[in-house]
LOVEX-366868 format. One record per residue: x negated, y, z negated of N, C-alpha, C, CB in turn; residue number from 1. Coordinates in pm, whole numbers, padded with zeros to 5 digits. Each point is the difference from the previous one (the first is absolute). Glycine has a CB too. Layout:
BEGIN
+--------+--------+--------+--------+--------+--------+--------+--------+--------+--------+--------+--------+-----+
|    n_X |    n_Y |    n_Z |   ca_X |   ca_Y |   ca_Z |    c_X |    c_Y |    c_Z |   cb_X |   cb_Y |   cb_Z | seq |
+--------+--------+--------+--------+--------+--------+--------+--------+--------+--------+--------+--------+-----+
|      X |      Y |      Z |      X |      Y |      Z |      X |      Y |      Z |      X |      Y |      Z | NUM |
...
+--------+--------+--------+--------+--------+--------+--------+--------+--------+--------+--------+--------+-----+
//
This chain:
BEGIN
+--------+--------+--------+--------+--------+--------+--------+--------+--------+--------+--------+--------+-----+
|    n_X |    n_Y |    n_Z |   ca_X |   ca_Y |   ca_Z |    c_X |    c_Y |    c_Z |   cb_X |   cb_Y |   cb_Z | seq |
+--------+--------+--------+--------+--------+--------+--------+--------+--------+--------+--------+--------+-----+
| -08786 |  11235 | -09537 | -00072 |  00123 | -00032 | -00150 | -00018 |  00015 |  00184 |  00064 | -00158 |   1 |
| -00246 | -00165 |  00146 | -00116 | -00006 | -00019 | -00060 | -00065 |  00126 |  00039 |  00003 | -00248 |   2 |
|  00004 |  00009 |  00373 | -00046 |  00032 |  00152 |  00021 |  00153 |  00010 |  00075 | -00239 |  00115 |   3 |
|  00071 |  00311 | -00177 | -00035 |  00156 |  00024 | -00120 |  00051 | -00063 |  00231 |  00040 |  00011 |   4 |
| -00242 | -00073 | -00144 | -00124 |  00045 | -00083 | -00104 | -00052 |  00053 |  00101 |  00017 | -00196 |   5 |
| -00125 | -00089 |  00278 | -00171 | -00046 |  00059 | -00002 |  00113 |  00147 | -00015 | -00346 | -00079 |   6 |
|  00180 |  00350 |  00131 | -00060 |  00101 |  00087 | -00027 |  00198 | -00022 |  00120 | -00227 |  00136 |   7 |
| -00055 |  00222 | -00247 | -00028 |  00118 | -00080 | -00106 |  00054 | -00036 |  00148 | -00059 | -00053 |   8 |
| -00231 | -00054 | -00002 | -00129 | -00011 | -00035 | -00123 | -00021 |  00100 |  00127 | -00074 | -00184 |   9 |
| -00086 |  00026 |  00286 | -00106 | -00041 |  00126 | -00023 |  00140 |  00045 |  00089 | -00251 |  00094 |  10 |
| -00045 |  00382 | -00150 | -00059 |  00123 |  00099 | -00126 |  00045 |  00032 |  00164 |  00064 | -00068 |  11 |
| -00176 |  00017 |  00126 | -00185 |  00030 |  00054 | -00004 |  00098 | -00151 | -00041 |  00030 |  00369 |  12 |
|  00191 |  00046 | -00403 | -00012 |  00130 | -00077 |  00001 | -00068 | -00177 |  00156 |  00192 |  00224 |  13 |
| -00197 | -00155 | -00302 | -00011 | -00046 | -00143 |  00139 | -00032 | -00003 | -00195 |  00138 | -00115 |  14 |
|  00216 | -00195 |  00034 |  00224 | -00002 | -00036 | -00059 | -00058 | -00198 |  00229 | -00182 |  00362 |  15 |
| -00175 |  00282 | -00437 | -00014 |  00015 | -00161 |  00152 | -00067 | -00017 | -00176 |  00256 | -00059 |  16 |
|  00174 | -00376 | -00024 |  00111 | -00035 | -00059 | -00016 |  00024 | -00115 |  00056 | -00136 |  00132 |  17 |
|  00092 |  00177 | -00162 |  00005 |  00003 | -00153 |  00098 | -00082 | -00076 | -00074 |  00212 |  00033 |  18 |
|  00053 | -00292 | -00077 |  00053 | -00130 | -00045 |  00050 |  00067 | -00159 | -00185 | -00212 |  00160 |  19 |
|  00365 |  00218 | -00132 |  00005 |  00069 | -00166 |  00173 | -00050 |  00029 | -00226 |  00285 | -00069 |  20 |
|  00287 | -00277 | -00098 |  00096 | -00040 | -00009 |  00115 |  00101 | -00042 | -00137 | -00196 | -00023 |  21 |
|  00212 |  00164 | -00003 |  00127 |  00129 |  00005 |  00025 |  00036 | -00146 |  00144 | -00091 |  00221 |  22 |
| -00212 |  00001 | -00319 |  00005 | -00020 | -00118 | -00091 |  00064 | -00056 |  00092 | -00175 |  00027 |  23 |
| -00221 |  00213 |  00014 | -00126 |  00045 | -00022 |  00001 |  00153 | -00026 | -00085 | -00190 |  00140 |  24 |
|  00031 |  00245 | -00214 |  00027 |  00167 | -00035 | -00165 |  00010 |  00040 |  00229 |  00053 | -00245 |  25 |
| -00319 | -00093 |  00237 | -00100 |  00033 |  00054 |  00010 |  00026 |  00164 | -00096 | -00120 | -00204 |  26 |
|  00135 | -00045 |  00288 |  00062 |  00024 |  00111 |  00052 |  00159 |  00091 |  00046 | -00233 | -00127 |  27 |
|  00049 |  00293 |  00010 |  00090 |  00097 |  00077 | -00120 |  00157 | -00033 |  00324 | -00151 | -00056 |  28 |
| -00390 |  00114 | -00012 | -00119 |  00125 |  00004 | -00080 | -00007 |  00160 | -00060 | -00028 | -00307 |  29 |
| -00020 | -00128 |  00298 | -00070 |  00002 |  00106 |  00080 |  00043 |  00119 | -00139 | -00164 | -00106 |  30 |
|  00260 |  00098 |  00103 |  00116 |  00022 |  00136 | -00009 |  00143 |  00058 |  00187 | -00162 | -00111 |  31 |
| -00190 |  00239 |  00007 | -00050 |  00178 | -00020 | -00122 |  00037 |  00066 |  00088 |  00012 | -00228 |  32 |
| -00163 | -00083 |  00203 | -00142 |  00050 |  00051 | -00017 | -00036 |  00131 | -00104 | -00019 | -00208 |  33 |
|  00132 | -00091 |  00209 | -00025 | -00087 |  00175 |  00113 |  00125 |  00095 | -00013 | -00371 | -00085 |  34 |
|  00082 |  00405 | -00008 |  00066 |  00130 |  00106 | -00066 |  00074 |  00050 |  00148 |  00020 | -00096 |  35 |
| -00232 |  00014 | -00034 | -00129 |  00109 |  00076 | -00103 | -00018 |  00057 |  00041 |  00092 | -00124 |  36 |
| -00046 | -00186 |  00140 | -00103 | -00096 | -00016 |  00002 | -00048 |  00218 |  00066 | -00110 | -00374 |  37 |
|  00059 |  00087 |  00394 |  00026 |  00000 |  00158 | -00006 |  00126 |  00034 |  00141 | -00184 |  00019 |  38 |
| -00097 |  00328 | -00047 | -00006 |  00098 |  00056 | -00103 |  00020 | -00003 |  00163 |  00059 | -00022 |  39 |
| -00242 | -00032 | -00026 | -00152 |  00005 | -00007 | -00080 | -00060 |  00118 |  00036 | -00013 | -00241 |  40 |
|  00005 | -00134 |  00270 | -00076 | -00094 |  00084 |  00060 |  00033 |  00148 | -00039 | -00198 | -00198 |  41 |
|  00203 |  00202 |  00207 | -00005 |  00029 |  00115 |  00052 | -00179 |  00079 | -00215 |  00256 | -00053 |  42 |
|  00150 | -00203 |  00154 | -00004 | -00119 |  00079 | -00100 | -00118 |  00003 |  00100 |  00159 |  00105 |  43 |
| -00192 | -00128 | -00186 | -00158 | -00052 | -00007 |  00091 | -00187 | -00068 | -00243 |  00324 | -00099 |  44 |
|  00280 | -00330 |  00018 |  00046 | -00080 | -00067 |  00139 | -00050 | -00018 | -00177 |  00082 | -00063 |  45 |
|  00278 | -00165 |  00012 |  00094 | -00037 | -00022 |  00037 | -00017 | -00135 | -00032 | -00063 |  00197 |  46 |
|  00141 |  00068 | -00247 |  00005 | -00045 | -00176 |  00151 | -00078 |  00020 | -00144 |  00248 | -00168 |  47 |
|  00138 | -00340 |  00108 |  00119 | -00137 | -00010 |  00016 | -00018 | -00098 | -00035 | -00117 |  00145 |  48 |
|  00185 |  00130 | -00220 |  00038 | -00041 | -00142 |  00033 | -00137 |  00000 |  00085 |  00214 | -00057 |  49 |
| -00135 | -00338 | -00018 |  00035 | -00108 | -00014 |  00052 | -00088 | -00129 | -00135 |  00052 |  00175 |  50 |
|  00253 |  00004 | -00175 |  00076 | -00085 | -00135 | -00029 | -00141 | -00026 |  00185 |  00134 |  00042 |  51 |
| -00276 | -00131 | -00141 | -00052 | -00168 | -00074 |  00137 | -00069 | -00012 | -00223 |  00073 | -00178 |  52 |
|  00365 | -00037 |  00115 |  00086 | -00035 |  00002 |  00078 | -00073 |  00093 | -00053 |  00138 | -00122 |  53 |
|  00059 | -00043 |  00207 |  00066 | -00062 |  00164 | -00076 | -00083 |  00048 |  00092 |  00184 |  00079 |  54 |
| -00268 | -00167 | -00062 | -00074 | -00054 |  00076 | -00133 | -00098 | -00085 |  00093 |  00216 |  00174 |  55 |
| -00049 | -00315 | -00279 | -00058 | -00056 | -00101 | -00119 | -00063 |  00083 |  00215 | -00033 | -00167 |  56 |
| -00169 | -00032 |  00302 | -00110 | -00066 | -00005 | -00119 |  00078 |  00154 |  00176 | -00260 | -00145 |  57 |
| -00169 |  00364 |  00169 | -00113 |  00098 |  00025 | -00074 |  00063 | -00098 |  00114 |  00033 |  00165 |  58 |
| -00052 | -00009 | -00301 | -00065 |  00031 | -00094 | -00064 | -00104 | -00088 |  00135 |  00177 |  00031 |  59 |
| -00123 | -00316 | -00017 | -00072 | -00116 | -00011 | -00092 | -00012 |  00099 |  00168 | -00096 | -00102 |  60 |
| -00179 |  00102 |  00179 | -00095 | -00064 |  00128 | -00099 |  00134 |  00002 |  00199 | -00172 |  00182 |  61 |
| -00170 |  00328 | -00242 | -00107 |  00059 |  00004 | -00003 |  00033 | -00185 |  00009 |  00096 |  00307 |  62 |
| -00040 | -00163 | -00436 | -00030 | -00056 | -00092 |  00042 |  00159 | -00088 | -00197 | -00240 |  00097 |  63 |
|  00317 |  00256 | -00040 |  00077 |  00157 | -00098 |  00054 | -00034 | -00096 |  00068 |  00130 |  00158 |  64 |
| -00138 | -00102 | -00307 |  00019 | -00041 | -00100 |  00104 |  00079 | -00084 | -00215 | -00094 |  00040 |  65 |
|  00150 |  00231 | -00033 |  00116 |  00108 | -00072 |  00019 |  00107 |  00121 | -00084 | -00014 | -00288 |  66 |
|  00160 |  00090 |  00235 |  00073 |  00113 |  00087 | -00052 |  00102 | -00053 |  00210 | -00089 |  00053 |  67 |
| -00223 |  00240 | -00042 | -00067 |  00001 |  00211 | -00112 | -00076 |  00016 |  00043 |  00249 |  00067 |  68 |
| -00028 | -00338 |  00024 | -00151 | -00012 |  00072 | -00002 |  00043 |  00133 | -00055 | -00188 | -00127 |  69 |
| -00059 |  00238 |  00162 | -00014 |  00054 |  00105 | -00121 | -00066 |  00104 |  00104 |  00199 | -00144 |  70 |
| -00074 | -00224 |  00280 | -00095 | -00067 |  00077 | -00027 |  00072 |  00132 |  00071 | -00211 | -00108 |  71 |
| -00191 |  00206 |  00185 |  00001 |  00102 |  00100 |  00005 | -00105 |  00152 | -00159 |  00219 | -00174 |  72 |
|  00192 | -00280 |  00281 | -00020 | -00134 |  00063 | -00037 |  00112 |  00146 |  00202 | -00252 | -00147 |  73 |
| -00306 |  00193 |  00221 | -00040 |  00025 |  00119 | -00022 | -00126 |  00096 | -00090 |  00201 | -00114 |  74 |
|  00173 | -00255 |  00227 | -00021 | -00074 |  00090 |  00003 | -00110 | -00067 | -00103 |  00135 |  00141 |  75 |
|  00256 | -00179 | -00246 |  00042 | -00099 | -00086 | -00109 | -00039 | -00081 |  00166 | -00071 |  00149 |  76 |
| -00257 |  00146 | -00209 | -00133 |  00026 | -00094 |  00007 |  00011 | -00113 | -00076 |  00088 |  00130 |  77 |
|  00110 | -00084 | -00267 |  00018 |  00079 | -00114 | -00160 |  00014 | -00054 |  00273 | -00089 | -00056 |  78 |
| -00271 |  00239 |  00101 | -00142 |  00062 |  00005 | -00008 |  00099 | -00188 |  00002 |  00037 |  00371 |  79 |
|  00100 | -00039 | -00437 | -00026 |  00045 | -00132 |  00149 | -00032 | -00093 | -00195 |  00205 |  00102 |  80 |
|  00197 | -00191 | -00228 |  00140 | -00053 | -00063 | -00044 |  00038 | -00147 |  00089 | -00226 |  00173 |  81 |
| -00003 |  00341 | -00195 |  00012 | -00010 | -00155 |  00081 |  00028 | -00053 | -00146 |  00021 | -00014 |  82 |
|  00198 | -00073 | -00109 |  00107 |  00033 | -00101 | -00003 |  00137 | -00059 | -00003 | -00232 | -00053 |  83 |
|  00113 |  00276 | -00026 |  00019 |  00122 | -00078 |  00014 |  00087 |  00102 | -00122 | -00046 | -00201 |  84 |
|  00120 |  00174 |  00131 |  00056 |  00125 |  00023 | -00141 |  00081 |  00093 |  00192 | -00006 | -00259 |  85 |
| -00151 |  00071 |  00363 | -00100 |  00062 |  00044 | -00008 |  00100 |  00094 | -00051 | -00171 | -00064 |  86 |
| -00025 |  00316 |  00071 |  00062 |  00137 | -00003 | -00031 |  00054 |  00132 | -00021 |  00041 | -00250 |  87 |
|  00071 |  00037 |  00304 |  00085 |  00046 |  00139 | -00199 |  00026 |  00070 |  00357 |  00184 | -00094 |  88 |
| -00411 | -00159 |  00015 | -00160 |  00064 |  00099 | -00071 | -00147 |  00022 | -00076 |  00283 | -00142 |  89 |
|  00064 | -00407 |  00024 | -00080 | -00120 |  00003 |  00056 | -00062 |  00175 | -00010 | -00054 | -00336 |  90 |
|  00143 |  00033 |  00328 |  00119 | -00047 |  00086 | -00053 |  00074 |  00155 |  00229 | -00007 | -00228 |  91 |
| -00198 |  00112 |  00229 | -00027 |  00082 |  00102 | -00137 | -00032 |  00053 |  00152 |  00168 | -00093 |  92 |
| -00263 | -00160 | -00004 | -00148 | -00028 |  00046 | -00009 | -00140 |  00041 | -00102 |  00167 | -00158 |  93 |
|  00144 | -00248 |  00092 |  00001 | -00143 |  00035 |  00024 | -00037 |  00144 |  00077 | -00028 | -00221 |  94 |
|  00076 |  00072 |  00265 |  00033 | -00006 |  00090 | -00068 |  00060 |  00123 |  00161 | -00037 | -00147 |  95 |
| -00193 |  00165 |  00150 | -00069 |  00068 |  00130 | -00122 | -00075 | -00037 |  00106 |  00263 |  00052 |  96 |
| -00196 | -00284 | -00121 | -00114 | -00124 |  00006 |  00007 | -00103 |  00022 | -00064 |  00073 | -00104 |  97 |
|  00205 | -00152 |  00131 |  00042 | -00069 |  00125 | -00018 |  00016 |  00088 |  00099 | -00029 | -00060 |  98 |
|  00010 |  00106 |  00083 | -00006 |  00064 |  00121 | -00102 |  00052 |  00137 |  00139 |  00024 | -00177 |  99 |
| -00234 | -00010 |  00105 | -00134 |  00054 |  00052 | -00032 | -00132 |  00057 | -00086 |  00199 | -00172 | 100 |
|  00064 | -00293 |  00119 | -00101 | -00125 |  00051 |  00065 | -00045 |  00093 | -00103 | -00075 | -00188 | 101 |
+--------+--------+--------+--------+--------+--------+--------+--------+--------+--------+--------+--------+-----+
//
């Protein structure tokens, strides 16, 4: 997995992981938003769900402590990363301000 995830991440276009677990009730909120959160963006960006569970040690090697964390990677880059909960307009702006550069 973690040659697919480097080429996932190597895009020209932002790619937002969201590193959350199946166990997590915070998790299944954000899961909600990042819904709206892609319609919004479109094509500008990508969003990738990454189960800490399944995938322990990508979520070691990029230092994901609790669930959700969220990271934005450009051209295998991790250009921003934060934990907790966070709402469909921050997400959206973030991303097309990717996007742009």
């Amino acid at each position: 997995m973690s040659q697919k995830f480097q080429e996932l991440i190597d895009s020209e276009r932002p790619v937002l992981i969201d590193f959350f677990a199946t166990w997590c009730g915070p998790c299944k909120v954000q899961s909600s938003v990042l819904n709206t959160v892609k319609e919004n963006i479109g094509e500008k960006a990508r969003i990738v769900k990454i189960d800490i569970d399944q995938f322990p040690a990508i979520a070691s090697q990029y230092g994901v402590r609790s669930v959700p964390t969220l990271a934005v990677f450009i051209k295998g880059e991790m250009l921003w990363k934060e934990s907790g909960l966070h709402d469909v307009n921050t997400l959206t702006n973030l991303l097309t301000d990717f996007a742009a550069k």
